[in-house]
N, C-alpha and C positions, 0 to 999 in steps of 0.2 A: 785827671792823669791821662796822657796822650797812649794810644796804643802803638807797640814800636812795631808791629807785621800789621797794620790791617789788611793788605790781600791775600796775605796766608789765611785769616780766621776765615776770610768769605770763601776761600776755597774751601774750608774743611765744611761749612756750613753749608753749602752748596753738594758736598759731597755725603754730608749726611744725609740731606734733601734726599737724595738720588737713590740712598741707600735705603732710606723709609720707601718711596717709590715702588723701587723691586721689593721690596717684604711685601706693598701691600699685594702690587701684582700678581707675586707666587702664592699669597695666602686666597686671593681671587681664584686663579687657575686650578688650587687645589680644593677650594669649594666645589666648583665646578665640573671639576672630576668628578669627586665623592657624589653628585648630586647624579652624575651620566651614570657612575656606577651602579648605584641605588639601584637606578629604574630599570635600568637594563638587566641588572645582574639578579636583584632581589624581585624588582616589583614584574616582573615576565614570569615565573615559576610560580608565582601567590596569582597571578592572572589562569593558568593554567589548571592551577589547583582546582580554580574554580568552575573548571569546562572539560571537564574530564574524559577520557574518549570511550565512547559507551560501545560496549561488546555489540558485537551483532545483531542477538537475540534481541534486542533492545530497541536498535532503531528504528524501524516503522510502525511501533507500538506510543513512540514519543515524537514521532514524527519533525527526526531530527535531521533527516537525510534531506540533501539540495535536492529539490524539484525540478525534473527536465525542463527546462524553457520551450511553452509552447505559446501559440498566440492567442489567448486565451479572450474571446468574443465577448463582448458588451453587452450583458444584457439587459433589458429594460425594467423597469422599477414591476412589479408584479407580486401580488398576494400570494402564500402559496397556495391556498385553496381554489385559486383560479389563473392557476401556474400550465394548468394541462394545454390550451392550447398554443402557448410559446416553447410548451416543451416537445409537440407535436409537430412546428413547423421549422426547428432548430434540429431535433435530432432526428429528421427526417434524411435530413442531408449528410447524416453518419452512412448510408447502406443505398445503392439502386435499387437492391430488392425487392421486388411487393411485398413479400410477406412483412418486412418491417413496418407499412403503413397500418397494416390490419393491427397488430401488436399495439400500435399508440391510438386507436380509437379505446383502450381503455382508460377508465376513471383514476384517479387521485394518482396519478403516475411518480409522481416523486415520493409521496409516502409509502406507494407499493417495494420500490425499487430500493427506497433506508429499510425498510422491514425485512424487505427478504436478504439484501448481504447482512444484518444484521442478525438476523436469523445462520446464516452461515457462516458467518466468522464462529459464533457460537454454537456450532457441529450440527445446529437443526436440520431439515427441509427447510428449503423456502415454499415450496408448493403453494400453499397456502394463500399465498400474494402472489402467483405466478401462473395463476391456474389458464388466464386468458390466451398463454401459449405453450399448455402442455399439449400433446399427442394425445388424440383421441382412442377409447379403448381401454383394455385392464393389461395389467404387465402380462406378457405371453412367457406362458411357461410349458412343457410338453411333459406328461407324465412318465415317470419311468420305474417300472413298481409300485413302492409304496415313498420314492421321492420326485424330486422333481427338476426338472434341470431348465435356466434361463435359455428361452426360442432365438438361437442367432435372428431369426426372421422379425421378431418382435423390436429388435434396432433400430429396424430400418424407419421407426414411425419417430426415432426421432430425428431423422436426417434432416427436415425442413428447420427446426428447432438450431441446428448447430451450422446448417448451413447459414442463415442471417447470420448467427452470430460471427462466424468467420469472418463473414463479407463487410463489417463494421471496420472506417478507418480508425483504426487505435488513437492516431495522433489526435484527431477528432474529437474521439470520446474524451479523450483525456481534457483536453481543450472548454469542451463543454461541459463536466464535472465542473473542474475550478471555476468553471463561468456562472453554474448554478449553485454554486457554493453554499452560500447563505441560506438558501432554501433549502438545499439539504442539509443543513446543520439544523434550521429549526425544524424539520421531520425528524431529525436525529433527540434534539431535546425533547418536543413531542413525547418521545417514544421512551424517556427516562434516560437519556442521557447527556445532563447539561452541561459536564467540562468534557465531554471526549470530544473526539475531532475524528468527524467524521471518515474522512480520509483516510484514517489511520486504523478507521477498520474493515474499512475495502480492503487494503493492504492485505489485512488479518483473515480474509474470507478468499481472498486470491490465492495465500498461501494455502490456506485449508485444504482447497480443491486440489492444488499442485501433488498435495501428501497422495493422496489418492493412487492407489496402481492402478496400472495395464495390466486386465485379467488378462493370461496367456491361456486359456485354457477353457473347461466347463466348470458353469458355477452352480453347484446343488444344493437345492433347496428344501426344505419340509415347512409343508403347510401350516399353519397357524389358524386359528379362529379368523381374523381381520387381515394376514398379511403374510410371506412368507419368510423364511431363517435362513439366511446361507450357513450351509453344515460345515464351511469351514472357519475354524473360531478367529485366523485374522482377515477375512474378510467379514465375519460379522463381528467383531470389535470395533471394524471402524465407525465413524462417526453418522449422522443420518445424512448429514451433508454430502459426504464421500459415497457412499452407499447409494443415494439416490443419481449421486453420476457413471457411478457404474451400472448402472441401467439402462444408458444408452449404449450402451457395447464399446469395445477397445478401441475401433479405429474413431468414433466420436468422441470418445475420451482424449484420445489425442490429440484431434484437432483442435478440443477446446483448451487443454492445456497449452497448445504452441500460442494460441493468440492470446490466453492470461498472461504467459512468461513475457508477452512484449508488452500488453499495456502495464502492466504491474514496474516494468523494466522504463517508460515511459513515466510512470509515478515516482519515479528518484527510486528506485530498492535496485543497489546493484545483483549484479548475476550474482554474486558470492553469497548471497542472502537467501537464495533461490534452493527449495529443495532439488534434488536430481530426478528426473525423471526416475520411474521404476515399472518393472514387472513382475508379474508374478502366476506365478502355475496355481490352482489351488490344490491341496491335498486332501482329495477325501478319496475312501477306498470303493472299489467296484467303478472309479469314473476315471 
């Protein structure tokens, strides 16, 4: 049987075609949506979730903070145990000072140097590993009755001690940390600490110091068997780390904290991370 429209049925055929076409198109375009949605809308918040932004207290403990970019030196393959003379001819060029050459003719210089911030992060003395540049002498103190009051003149031995350390380029030091890196991470394990990151608690020993006040005033003492007490309970509260930098007097306190605040500032910990500087009068009576 003959069809009496065949160009009508091709046109409608042809216009189904067209129609199918666009369905599948739109049902494309709105995959493709749903799919832009998705990732944008859901999978960016489930990303977030995962990276959460850590309070302040927090970050140079996790050592989460961008690292200043500095250009941080080559250095050649070395043991540590026979690390002293690379680290002799490398951080010599931190300081023109003389007295910094005298400083690096000591032994085991990188184990010395993770012990003792180690030692201060965790509120100790370093003395102990630092002895080859303390001030010769006993802490001077002047009697006054039956107490005893810290000898402004007694300071002044450790001027040489805080003068190098000023005169040290920050960017430098920083430079050549990261550059000795590895060798101080394994003085770090060494020392019982095999997931921390070394780094991160230089940080923790920079900030230590920063707590520390500017004595404004006289600091009185009563003698001890081995050592003496400052008679006023927050200066002897604080830590032995803090304590033993109050030793040097106020205006060396000072110095040493301006040039912590920049290389720590140098380390990625921005200022807001930074305790504020402080002073302080002590309060005991009859001083």
């Amino acid at each position: 049987m003959m069809k009496e429209h065949p160009e009508l049925e091709e046109e409608e055929e042809e216009e189904e075609k067209g129609v199918l076409k666009k369905a599948v198109v739109a049902l494309l375009i709105v995959i493709v949506c749903a799919a832009l949605f998705y990732f944008f809308i859901y999978k960016r918040p489930a990303k977030k979730a995962e990276s959460p932004e850590i309070p302040a207290e927090e970050t140079t403990e996790k050592g989460t903070l961008p690292p200043v970019q500095t250009d941080v030196p080559a250095i050649p393959p070395v043991e540590l145990d026979q690390s002293d003379g690379l680290v002799r001819e490398l951080a010599a060029e931190l300081s023109v000072h003389p007295q910094l050459g005298l400083w690096l003719k000591s032994q085991d210089l990188i184990r010395r140097f993770v012990a003792a911030v180690d030692n201060i992060a965790n509120g100790l003395s370093p003395r102990p590993h630092i002895s080859f540049f303390m001030p010769d002498g006993e802490y001077k103190t002047i009697k006054k009755g039956e107490l005893y009051v810290a000898d402004p003149d007694g300071y002044n031995r450790y001027n040489p001690v805080v003068d190098v350390f000023v005169s040290l380029d920050s960017q430098k030091c920083v430079a050549l940390l990261r550059g000795f890196k590895p060798l101080l991470q394994e003085a770090y394990r060494d020392l019982g600490y095999p997931d921390t990151d070394f780094e991160d608690t230089l940080v923790k020993a920079i900030l230590e110091l920063l707590r520390a006040p500017v004595v404004d005033g006289t600091i009185v003492l009563e003698k001890r068997v081995l050592s003496y007490v400052m008679l006023d309970p927050k200066l002897e509260g604080l830590s032995d780390a803090q304590k033993h930098l109050l030793r040097m007097g106020p205006e060396n306190v000072e110095a040493i904290q301006k040039k912590l605040r920049e290389m720590v500032l140098l380390l990625g910990v921005p200022e807001s991370r930074l305790p504020p500087a402080s002073y302080y009068s002590p309060m005991v009576k009859g001083f």
